[in-house]
C-alpha positions as CSV (number, residue, x, y, z in Angstrom):
1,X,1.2,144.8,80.8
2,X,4.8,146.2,80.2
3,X,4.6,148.0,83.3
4,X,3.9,145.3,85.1
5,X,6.7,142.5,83.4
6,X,9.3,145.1,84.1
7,X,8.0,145.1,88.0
8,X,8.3,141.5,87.7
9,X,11.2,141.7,86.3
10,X,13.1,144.1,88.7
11,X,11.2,142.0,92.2
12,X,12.4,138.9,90.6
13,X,16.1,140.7,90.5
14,X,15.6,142.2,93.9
15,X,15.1,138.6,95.1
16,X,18.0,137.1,93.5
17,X,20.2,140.2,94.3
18,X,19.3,139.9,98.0
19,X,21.7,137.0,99.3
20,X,24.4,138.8,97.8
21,X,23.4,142.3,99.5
22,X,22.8,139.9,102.6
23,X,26.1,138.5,102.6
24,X,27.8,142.0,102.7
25,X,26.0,143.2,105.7
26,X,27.4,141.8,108.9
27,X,25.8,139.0,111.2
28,X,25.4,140.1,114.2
29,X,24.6,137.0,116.6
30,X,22.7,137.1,120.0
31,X,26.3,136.7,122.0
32,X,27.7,139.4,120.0
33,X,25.1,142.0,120.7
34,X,24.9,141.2,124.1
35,X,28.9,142.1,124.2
36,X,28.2,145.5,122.7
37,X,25.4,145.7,125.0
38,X,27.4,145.4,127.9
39,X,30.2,147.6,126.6
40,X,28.5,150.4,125.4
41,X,24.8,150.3,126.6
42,X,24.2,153.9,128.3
43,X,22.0,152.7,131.1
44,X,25.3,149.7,132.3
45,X,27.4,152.8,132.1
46,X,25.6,155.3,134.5
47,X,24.4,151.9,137.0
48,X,28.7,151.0,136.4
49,X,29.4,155.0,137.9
50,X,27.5,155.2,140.3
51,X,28.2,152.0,141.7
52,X,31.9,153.5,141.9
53,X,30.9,156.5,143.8
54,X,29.2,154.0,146.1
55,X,32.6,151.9,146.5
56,X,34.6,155.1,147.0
57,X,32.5,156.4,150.2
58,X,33.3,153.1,152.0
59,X,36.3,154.6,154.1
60,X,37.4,155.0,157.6
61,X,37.2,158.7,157.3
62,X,33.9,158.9,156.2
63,X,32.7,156.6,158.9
64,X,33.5,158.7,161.3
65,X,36.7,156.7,162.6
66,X,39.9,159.1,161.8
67,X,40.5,162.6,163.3
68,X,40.4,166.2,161.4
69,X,43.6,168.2,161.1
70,X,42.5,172.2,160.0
71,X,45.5,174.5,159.6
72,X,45.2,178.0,159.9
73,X,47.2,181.1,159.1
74,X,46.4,184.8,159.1
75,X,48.7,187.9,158.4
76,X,47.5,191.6,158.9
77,X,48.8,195.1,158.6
78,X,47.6,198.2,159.8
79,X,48.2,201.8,160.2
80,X,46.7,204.2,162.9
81,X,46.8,208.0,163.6
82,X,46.4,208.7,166.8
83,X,45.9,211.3,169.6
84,X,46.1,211.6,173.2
85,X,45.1,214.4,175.9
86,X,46.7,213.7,179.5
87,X,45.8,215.6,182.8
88,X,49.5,216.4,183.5
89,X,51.5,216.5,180.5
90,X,51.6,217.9,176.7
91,X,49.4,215.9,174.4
92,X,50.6,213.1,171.8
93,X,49.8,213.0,168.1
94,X,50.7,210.3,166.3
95,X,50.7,209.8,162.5
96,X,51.3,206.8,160.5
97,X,51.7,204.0,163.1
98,X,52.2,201.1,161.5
99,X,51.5,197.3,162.9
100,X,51.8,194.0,161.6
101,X,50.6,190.5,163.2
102,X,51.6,187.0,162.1
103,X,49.3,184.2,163.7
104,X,48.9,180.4,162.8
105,X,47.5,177.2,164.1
106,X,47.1,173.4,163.9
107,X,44.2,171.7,165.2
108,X,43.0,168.2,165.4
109,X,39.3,167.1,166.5
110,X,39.3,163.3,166.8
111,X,35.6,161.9,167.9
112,X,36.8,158.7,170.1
113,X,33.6,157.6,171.2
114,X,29.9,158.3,170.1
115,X,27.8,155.2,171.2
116,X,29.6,153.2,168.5
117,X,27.7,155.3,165.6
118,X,30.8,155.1,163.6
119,X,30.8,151.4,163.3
120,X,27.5,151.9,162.6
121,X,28.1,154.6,160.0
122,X,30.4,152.2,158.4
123,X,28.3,148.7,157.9
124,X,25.5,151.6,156.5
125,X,28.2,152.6,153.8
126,X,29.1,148.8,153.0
127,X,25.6,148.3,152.7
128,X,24.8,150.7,150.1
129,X,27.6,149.7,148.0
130,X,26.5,146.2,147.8
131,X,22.9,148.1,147.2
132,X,24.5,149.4,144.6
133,X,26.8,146.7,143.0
134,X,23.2,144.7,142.7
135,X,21.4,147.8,141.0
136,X,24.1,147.9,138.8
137,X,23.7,143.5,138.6
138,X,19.5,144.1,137.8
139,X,20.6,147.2,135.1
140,X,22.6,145.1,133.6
141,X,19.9,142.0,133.5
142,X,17.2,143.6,132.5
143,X,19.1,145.6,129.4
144,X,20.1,141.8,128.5
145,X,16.9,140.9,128.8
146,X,16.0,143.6,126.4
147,X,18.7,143.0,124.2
148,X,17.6,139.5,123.6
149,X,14.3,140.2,123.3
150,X,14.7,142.8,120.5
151,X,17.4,141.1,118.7
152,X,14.6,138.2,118.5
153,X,11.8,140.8,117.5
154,X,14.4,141.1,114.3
155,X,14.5,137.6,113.7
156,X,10.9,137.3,114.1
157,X,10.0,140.5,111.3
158,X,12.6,139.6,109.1
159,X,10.7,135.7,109.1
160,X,7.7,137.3,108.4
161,X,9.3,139.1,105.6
162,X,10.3,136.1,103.9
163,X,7.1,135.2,104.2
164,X,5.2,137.8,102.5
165,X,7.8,137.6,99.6
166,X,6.9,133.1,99.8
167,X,3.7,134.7,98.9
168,X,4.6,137.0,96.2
169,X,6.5,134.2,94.5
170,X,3.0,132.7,94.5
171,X,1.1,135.7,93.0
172,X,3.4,136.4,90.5
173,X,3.5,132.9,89.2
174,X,-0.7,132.9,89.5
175,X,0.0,136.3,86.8
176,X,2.5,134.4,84.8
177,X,-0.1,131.6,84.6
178,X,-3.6,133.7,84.2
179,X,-1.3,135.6,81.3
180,X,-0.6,132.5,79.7
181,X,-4.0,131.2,80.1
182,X,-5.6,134.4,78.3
183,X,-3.1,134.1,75.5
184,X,-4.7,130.5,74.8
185,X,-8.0,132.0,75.7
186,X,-8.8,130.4,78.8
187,X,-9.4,132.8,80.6
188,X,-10.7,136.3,80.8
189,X,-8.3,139.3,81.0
190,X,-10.6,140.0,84.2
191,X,-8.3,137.2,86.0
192,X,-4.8,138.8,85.0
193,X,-6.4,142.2,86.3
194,X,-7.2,140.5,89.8
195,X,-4.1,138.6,90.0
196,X,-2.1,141.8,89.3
197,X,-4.1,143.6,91.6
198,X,-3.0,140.8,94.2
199,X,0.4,141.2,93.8
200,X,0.5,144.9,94.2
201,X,-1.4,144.1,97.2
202,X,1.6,141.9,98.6
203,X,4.1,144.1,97.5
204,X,3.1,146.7,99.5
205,X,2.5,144.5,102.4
206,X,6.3,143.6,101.6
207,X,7.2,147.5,101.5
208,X,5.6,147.8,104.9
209,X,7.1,144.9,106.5
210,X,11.0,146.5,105.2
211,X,9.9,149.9,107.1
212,X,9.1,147.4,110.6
213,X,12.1,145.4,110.2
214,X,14.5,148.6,109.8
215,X,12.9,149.9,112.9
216,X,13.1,147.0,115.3
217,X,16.8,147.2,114.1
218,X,17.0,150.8,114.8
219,X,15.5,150.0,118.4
220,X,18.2,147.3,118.7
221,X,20.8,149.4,117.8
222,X,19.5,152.2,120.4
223,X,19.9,149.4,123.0
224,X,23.6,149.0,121.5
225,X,24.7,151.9,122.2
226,X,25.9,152.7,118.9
227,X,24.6,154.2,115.4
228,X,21.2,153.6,114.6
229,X,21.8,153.6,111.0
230,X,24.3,150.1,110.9
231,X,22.5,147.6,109.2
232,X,22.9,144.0,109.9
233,X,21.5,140.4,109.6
234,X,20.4,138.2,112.2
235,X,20.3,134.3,112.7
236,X,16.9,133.3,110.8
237,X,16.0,130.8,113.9
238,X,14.6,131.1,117.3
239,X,15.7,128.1,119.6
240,X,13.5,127.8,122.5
241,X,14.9,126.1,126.1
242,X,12.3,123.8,126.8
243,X,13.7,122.2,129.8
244,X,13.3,124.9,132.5
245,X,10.2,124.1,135.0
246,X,8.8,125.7,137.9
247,X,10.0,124.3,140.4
248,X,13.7,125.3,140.2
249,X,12.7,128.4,138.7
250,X,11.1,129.3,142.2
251,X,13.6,127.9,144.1
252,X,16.3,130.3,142.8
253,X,14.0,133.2,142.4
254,X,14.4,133.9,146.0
255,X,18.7,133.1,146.0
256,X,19.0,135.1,142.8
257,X,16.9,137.8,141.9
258,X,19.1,141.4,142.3
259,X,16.0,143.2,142.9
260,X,15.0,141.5,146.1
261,X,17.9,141.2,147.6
262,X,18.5,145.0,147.4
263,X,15.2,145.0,149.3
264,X,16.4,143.2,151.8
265,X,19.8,145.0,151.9
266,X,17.0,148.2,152.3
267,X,15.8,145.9,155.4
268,X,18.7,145.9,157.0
269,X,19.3,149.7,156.6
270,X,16.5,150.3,158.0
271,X,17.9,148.3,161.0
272,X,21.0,150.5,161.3
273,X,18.9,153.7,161.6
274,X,17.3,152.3,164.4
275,X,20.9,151.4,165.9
276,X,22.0,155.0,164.8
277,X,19.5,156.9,166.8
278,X,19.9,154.5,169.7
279,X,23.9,155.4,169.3
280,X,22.8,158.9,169.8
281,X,21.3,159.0,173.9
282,X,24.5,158.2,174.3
283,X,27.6,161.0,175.1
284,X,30.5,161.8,172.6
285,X,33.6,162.2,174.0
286,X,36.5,163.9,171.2
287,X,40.1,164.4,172.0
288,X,41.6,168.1,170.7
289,X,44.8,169.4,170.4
290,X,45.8,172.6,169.1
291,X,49.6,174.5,167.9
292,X,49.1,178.3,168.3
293,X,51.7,180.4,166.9
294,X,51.3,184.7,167.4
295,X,53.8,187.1,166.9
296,X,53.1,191.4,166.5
297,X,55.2,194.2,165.4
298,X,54.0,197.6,166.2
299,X,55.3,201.1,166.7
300,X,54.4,202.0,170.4
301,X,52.2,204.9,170.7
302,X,53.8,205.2,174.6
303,X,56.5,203.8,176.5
304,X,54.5,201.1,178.3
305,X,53.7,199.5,174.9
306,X,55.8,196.6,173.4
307,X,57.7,197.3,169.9
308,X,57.7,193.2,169.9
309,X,55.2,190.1,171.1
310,X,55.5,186.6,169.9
311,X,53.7,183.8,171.8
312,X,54.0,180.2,170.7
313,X,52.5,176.3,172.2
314,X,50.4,174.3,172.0
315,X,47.1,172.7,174.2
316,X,45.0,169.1,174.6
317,X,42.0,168.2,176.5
318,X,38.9,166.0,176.1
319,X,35.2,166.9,175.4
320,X,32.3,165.2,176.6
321,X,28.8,166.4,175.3
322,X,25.7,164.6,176.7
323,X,22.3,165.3,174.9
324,X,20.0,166.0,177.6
325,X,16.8,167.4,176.2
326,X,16.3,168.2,172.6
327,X,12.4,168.4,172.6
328,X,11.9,165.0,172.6
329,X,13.3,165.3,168.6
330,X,15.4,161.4,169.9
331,X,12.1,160.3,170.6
332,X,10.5,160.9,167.4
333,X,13.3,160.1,165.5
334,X,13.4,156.9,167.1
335,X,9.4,155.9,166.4
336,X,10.6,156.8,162.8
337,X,13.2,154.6,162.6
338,X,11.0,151.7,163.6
339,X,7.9,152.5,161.2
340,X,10.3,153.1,158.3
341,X,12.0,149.7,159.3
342,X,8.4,147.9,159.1
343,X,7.1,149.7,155.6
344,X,10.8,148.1,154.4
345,X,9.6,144.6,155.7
346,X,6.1,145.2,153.7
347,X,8.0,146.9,150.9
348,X,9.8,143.4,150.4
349,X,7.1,141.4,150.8
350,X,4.7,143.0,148.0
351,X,8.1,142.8,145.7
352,X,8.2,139.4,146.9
353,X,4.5,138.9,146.2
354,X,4.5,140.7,142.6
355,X,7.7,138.4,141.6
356,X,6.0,135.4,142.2
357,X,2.9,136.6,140.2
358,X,5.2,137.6,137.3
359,X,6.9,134.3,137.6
360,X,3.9,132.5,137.1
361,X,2.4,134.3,134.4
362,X,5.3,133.8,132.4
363,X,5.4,129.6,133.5
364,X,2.5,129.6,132.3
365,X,2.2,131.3,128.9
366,X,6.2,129.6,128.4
367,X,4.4,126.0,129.2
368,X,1.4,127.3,126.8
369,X,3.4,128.7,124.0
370,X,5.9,125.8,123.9
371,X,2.5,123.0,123.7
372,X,1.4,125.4,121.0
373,X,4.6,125.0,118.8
374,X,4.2,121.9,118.0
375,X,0.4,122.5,116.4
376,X,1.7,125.2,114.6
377,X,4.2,123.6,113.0
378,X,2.0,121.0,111.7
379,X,-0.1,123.3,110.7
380,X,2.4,125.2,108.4
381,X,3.7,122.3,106.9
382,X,0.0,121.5,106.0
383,X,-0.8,125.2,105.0
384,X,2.4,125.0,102.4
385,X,1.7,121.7,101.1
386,X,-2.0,122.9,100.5
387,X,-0.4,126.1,98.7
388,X,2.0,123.8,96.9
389,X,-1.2,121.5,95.5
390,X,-3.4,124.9,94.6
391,X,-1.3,126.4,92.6
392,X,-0.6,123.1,90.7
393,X,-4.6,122.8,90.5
394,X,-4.7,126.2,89.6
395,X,-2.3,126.1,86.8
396,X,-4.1,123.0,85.4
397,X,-7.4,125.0,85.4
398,X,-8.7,122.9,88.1
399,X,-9.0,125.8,90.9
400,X,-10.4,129.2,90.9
401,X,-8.4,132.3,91.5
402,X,-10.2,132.7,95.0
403,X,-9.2,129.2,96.0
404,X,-5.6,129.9,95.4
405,X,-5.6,133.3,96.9
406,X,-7.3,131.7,99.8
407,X,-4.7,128.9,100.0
408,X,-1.8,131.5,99.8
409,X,-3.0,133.9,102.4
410,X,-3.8,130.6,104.6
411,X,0.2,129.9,104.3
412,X,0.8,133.7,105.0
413,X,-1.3,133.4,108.0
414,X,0.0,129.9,109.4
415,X,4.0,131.2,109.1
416,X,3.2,134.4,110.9
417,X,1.3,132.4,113.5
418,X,4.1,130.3,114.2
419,X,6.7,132.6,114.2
420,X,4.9,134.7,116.7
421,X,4.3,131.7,118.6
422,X,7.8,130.9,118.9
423,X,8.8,134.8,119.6
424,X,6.2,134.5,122.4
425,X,8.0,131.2,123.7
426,X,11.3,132.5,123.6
427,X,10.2,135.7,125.2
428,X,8.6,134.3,128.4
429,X,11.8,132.2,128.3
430,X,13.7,135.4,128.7
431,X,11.6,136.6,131.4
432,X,11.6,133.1,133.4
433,X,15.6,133.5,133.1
434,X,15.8,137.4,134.1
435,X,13.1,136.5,137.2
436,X,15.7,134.6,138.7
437,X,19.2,136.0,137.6
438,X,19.8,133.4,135.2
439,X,19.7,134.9,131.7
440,X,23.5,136.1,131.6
441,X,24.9,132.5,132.6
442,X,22.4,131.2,129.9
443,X,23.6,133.9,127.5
């Protein structure tokens, strides 16, 4: 019985202890993690680079519209032993003839025409990286999305928490009364035994509630981008929008949403293949240009060699080059083109399809889940109130031990229902808003 006062004693200090430890952890509020989120979240950052690689390829050169310049220099020496036999004269030996050359050039290619594939080239490129600015729009949607829905998953565990220890305040002051009870011999020791044995029970419900509620902060932390040891408190409510309907949710599921409009910016691309391998029946006429520079010194093996050459200038011209057969490669290029432009149109219309599924499962359990609040709040009000009146009726001998265990559990069971409830609400909330692009105004 010791044992068990001092347990009392230290849960009951643990409790009174626990706005102070609460105070000295940091509240983190829903706006704050989302600014971390967006800051520091590793998925933002890789969708953030490679949106910039995107941006950088948008340029004339790499359209195809400015010329290449190459410049070319080369410098050799050599040294040659030689001999020649002639018909009517002595022979010639020569050791150690040395040679040098100097040669350099300039040259500039410059595509002027290729059945406009360089304009083509270019929309492609500007295409992508508004492909990519909305991949980088949905990342960073759906990891608000997440963030929301996880910094809610706290609020909703550390409820439930305070639940469970609502409830232990109720077992220990059932021990505290079957102990008094005994000592007046009311009761049987057999009731302290099974109201102790209750209270252990909760407290290591309690224990395993702590363990959830540190990992649903860890996972919100993960999402953070930042060390999954911080502790923090959260905001003990969970408002839910209930003014958002269908209707306007549809409407702006088709204006909004990232994900099918990169589908559509897929649609077009698929367009500008076609257009590219049209471009390429056509001829490509370049312009080239070229500064040669040459100079050699050598020592002349005879007397009809030069000791010195040096030739300098420079050339132009224009190249035309017409495919005319390629093993009809155009050809199936081209049917290509056109089946990978209808698989895009069907590729956007399943999305289209799936996203108005998803957007009515979610209406539907949000309309469900928000008619379903309002029961469930009666219903804990009525669950406490009949908690309330047992243990007054159990304290005055008028209720059995089972009634009041009953009557607690029924309160336990009620305040976990509704909080799951509202998680449930606010979650399809989250998914109506992400559907159509407007969780980060909301947020």
């Amino acid at each position: 019985m010791r044992i068990f006062k001092k347990a009392a004693i230290l849960l009951l200090t643990a409790g009174l202890l626990l706005p102070v430890l609460a105070q000295s952890q940091d509240l983190l509020t829903l706006e704050e993690a989302t600014r971390l989120g967006l800051q520091h979240n590793y998925d933002i950052r890789i969708a953030d680079r490679q949106d910039d690689i995107a941006s950088n390829n948008v340029t004339l050169g790499n359209a195809g519209f400015l010329p290449s310049v190459d410049g070319r220099a080369t410098r050799t020496f050599s040294e040659n032993n030689s001999r020649q036999e002639f018909p009517t004269g002595p022979d010639r030996v020569r050791s150690g003839a040395s040679s040098n050359n100097l040669n350099y050039s300039v040259n500039l290619n410059w595509v002027i025409f290729d059945g406009l594939g360089m304009f083509i080239n270019l929309e492609r490129l500007k295409t992508i990286e508004r492909s990519g600015n909305l991949l980088t729009k949905e990342t960073i949607e759906n990891t608000v999305a997440n963030i929301a829905a996880s910094y809610y998953e706290v609020v909703r565990q550390a409820y439930k928490m305070q639940a469970i220890q609502d409830a232990i305040a109720i077992s220990e002051a059932r021990v505290e009364i079957a102990q008094a009870q005994y000592e007046v011999g009311m009761s049987a020791k057999v009731e302290i035994l099974r109201a102790q044995v209750d209270f252990n029970a909760d407290q290591s419900e309690l224990l395993l509630q702590q363990e959830t509620l540190r990992n649903v902060k860890i996972n919100l932390n993960q999402l953070l981008g930042r060390d999954p040891n911080i502790d923090f408190n959260v905001t003990d409510t969970i408002i839910v929008d209930n003014s958002i309907q269908l209707g306007g949710a549809a409407t702006t599921l088709y204006a909004s949403n990232p994900l099918l409009q990169r589908l559509d910016l897929e649609r077009q691309l698929a367009q500008l293949d076609v257009k590219a391998i049209r471009a390429s029946r056509f001829p490509v006429i370049g312009l080239t240009s070229a500064y040669n520079f040459n100079r050699s010194e050598a020592e002349p093996l005879n007397e009809f060699q030069a000791r010195f050459n040096q030739n300098r200038g420079y050339n132009y011209g224009l190249t035309v080059s017409l495919p005319i057969f390629n093993g009809f490669n155009i050809n199936r290029q081209a049917q290509n083109a056109r089946i990978n432009r209808e698989t895009t149109n069907l590729e956007y219309q399943r999305e289209e399809n799936r996203l108005q599924a998803d957007l009515a499962r979610a209406y539907s359990q949000y309309t469900s889940r928000l008619k379903l609040l309002d029961l469930e709040e009666i219903n804990v009000q009525l669950a406490q109130e009949n908690a309330n009146i047992a243990l007054e009726r159990y304290r005055l001998g008028l209720l059995t031990a089972i009634e009041l265990r009953e009557a607690q559990r029924n309160e336990l069971v009620a305040s976990n229902r509704l909080i799951d409830i509202r998680y449930q609400a606010k979650t399809s909330e989250i998914e109506l808003k992400r559907l159509t692009s407007s969780l980060l105004q909301s947020n």
